[in-house]
C-alpha positions as CSV (number, residue, x, y, z in Angstrom):
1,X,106.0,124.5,91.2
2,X,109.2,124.1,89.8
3,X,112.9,123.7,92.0
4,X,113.5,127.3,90.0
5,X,111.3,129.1,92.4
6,X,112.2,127.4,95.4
7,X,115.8,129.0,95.3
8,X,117.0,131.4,92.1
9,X,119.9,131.0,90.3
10,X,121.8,133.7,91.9
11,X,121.1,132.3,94.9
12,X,122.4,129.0,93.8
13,X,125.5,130.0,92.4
14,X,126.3,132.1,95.5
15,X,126.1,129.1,97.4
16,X,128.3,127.0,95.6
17,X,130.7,130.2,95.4
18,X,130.6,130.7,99.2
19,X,129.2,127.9,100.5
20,X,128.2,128.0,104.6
21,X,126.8,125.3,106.6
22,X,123.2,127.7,106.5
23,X,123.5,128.4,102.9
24,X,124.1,124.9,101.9
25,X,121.3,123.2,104.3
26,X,118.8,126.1,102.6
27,X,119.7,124.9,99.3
28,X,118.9,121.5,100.1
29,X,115.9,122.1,101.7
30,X,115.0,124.0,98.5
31,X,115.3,120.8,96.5
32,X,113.8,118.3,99.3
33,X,110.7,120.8,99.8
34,X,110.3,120.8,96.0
35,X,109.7,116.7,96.1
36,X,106.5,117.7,97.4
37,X,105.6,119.9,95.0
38,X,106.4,118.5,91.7
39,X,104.4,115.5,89.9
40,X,106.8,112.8,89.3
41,X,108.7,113.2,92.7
42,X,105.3,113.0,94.5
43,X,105.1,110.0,92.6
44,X,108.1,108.3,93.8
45,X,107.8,109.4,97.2
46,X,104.0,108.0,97.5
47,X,104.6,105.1,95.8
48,X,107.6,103.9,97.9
49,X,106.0,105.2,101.7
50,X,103.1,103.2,100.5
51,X,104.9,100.3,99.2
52,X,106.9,100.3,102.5
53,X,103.5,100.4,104.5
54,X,102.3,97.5,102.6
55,X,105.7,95.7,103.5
56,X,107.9,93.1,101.6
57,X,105.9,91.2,99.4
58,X,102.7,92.8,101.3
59,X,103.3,90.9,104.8
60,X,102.4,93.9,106.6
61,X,104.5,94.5,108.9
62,X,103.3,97.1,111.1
63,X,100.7,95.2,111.4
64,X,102.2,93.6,114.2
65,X,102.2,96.6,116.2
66,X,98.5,96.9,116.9
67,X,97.7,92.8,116.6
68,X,99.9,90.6,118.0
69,X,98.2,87.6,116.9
70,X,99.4,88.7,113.1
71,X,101.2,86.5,111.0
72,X,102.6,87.4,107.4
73,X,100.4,86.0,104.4
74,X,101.5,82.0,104.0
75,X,103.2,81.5,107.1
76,X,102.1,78.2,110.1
77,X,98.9,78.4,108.4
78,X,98.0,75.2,110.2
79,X,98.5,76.4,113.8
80,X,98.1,80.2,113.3
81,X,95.1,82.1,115.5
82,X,92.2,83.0,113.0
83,X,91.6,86.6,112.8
84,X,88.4,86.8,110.4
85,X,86.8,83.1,111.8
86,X,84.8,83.0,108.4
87,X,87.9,82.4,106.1
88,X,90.6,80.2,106.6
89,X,93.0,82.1,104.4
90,X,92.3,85.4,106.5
91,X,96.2,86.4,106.5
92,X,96.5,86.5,102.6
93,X,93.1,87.9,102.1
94,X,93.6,91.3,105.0
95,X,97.0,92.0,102.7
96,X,95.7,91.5,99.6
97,X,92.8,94.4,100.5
98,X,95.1,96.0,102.3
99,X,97.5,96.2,99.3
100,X,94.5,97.1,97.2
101,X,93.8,99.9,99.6
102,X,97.5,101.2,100.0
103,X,98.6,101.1,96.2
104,X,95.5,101.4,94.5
105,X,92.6,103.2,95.8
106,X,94.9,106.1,97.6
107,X,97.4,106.5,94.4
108,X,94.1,106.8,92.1
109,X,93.2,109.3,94.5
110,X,96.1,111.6,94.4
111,X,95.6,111.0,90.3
112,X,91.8,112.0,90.4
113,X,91.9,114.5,92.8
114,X,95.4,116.0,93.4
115,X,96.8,115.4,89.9
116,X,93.1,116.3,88.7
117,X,94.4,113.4,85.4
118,X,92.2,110.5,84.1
119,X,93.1,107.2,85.5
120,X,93.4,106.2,82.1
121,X,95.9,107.8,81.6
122,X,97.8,105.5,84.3
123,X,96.7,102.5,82.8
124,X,93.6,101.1,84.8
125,X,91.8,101.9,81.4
126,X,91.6,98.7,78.1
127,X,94.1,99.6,75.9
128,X,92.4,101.8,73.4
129,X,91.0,100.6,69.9
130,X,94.2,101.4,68.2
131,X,95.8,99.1,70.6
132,X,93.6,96.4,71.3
133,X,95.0,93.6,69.0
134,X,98.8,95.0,70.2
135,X,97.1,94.3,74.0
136,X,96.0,90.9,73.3
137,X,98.9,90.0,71.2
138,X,101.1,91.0,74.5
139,X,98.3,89.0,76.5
140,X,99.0,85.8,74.6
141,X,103.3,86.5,74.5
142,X,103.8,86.4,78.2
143,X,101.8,83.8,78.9
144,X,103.8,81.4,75.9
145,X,107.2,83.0,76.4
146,X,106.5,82.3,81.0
147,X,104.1,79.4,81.2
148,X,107.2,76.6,80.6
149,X,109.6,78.6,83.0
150,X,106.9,78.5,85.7
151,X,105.7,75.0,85.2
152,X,109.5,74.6,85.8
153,X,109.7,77.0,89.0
154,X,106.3,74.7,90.0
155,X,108.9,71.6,90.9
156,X,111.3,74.1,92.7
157,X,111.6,73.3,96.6
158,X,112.0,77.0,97.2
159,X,108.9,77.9,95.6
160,X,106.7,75.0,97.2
161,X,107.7,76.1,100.2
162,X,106.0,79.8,99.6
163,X,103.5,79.2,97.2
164,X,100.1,79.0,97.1
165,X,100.2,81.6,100.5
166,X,97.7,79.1,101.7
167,X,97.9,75.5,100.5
168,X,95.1,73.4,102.2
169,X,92.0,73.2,100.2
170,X,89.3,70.7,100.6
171,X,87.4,71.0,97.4
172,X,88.2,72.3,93.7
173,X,85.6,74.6,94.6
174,X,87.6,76.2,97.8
175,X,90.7,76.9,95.8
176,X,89.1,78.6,93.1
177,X,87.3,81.2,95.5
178,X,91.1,81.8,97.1
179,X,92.5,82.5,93.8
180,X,89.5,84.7,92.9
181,X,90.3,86.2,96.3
182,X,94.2,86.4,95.1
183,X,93.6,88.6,91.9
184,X,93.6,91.9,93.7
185,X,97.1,91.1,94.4
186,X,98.2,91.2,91.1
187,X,95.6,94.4,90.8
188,X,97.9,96.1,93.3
189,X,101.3,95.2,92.0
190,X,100.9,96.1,88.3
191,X,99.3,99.2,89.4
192,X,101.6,100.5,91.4
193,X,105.2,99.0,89.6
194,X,103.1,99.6,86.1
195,X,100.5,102.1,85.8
196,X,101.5,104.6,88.6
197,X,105.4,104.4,88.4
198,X,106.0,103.7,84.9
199,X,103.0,105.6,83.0
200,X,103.3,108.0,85.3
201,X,107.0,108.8,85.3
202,X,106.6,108.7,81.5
203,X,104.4,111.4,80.9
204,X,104.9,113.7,83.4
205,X,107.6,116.8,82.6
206,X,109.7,117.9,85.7
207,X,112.5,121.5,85.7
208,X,115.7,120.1,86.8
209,X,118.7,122.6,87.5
210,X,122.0,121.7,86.2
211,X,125.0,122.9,89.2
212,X,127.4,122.2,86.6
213,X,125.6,124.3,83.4
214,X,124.0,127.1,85.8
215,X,120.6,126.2,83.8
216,X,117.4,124.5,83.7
217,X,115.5,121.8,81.4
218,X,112.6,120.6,80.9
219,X,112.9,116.7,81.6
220,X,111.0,113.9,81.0
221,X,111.6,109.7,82.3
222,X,109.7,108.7,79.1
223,X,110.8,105.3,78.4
224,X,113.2,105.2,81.2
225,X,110.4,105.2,83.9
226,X,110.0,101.4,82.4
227,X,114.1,100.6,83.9
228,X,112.8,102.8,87.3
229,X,109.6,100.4,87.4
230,X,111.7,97.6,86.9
231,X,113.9,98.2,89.3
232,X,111.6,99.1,91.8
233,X,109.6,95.8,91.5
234,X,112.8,93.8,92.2
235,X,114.3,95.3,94.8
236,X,110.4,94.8,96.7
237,X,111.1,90.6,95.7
238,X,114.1,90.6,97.3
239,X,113.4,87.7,99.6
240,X,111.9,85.4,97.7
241,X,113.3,82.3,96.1
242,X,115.7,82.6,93.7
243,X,114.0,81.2,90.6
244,X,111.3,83.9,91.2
245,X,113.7,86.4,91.8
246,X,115.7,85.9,88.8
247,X,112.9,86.0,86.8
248,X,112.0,89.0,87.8
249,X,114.0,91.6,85.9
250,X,112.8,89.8,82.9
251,X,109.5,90.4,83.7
252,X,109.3,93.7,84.8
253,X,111.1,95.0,81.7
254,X,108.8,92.6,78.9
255,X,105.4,93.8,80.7
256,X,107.4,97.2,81.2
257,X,108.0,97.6,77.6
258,X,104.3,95.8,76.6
259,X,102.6,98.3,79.0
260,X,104.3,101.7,77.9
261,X,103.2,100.7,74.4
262,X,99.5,100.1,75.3
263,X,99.1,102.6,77.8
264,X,97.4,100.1,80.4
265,X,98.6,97.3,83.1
266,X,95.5,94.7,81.6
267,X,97.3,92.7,79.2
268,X,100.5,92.0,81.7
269,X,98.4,91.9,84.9
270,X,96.1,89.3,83.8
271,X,98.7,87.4,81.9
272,X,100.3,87.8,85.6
273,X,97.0,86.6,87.2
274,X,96.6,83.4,85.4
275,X,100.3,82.1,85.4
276,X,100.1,82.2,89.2
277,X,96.8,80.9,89.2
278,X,98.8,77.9,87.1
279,X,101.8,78.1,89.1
280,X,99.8,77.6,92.7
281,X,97.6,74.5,90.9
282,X,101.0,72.8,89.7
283,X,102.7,73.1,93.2
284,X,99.7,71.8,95.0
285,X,99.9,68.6,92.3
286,X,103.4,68.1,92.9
287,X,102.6,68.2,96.5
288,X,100.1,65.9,96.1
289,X,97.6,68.5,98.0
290,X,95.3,69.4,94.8
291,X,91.8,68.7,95.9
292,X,89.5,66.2,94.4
């Protein structure tokens, strides 16, 4: 449903001809009820209540309010109280399901089910034949155009002091199960910064009225969703160190751009993946704390 049936026109312009505290709190409720109405503000709305619920950087937050004993991902992992007694990195493990439950399962299910589109279509599905070798080609770019800047990040104090979430291992073995573990995190964020903001945004149409022309248009984000998702995905970093931070932008616009040409989040989510995966082992050898 579009904002033009919420309110008409004539109703519109005899607002802003005679405007009244009534009039004009009817005409925004018009537009604020239409959010719920229309694909890409349901979009936005979802992804950032759900985003919020996850919390900065997924430390869960709210958590807190019904178990006290919670600690955010990566934090006095030494002295902490164990919550699930058969993990030791319990924290990081609840938000990464969490986060896969918040911004992955419940957005796919407003695609499947309320949106009644393929999940394709938001990027969850391998690029398609056509764009395989442009997939893997993107694949291969971010990791030789990040894999210097994050062995150089890997020596920053700021960044040892946050990553890996949890840092002691007693076996090679142990710290490749925890980074197993740590993939759905990278899952969750190129899904919901990738594949259901920016694919989203790009290919669904919205009817915007113009106050100033007295008409509608069709409008589309198209490759503007892609400055939306970036935007989005460094606000939700601010916090963290700022050689990550930094970086950021960057990022979000190059697997951005590489995603809205492939049409799926696999190429930048498991280049993603595996330059953290190199990041955390670097950090722990700098540290001196790789096992073995």
């Amino acid at each position: 449903m579009s904002y033009q049936k919420e309110l008409s026109e004539d109703e519109i312009r005899q607002v802003l001809k005679k405007p009244n505290p009534i009039s004009v709190l009817k005409m925004v409720w018009a537009l604020i009820r239409s959010f719920f109405k229309e694909k890409p503000e349901i979009i936005i709305l979802t992804a950032i209540v759900l985003i919020m619920l996850w919390g900065n950087q997924g430390n869960l937050d709210l958590l807190k309010l019904i178990l006290k004993e919670w600690s955010p991902p990566g934090v006095a992992t030494d002295t902490r109280t164990p919550i699930l007694s058969w993990v030791k990195w319990d924290r990081e493990l609840i938000s990464f399901l969490s986060g896969t439950f918040l911004l992955v399962v419940i957005p796919a299910f407003i695609i499947r089910f309320g949106f009644k589109h393929s999940l394709v279509d938001y990027g969850l599905g391998l690029p398609s034949k056509g764009k395989r070798t442009v997939g893997l080609v993107l694949f291969i770019t971010l990791i030789l155009v990040s894999i210097f800047p994050f062995y150089i990040a890997s020596k920053d104090a700021g960044m040892q002091a946050v990553y890996p979430f949890y840092k002691n291992f007693s076996s090679v073995g142990e710290f490749i199960i925890y980074e197993l573990c740590y993939f759905p995190f990278f899952l969750v964020i190129e899904f919901i910064f990738r594949g259901y903001l920016l694919l989203g945004l790009s290919h669904n149409t919205n009817i915007v009225y113009s106050p100033d022309t007295g008409k509608y248009s069709v409008y589309s984000f198209g490759k503007y969703a892609i400055t939306i998702s970036m935007l989005s995905y460094t606000a939700w970093h601010l916090g963290k160190p700022l050689t990550e931070l930094w970086g950021t932008p960057l990022w979000g616009l190059i697997a951005g751009a590489g995603t809205y040409y492939v049409r799926s989040i696999w190429p930048a989510l498991m280049a993603h993946f595996l330059l953290n995966v190199f990041l955390d082992g670097m950090i722990l050898h700098h540290l001196n704390l790789f096992p073995g």
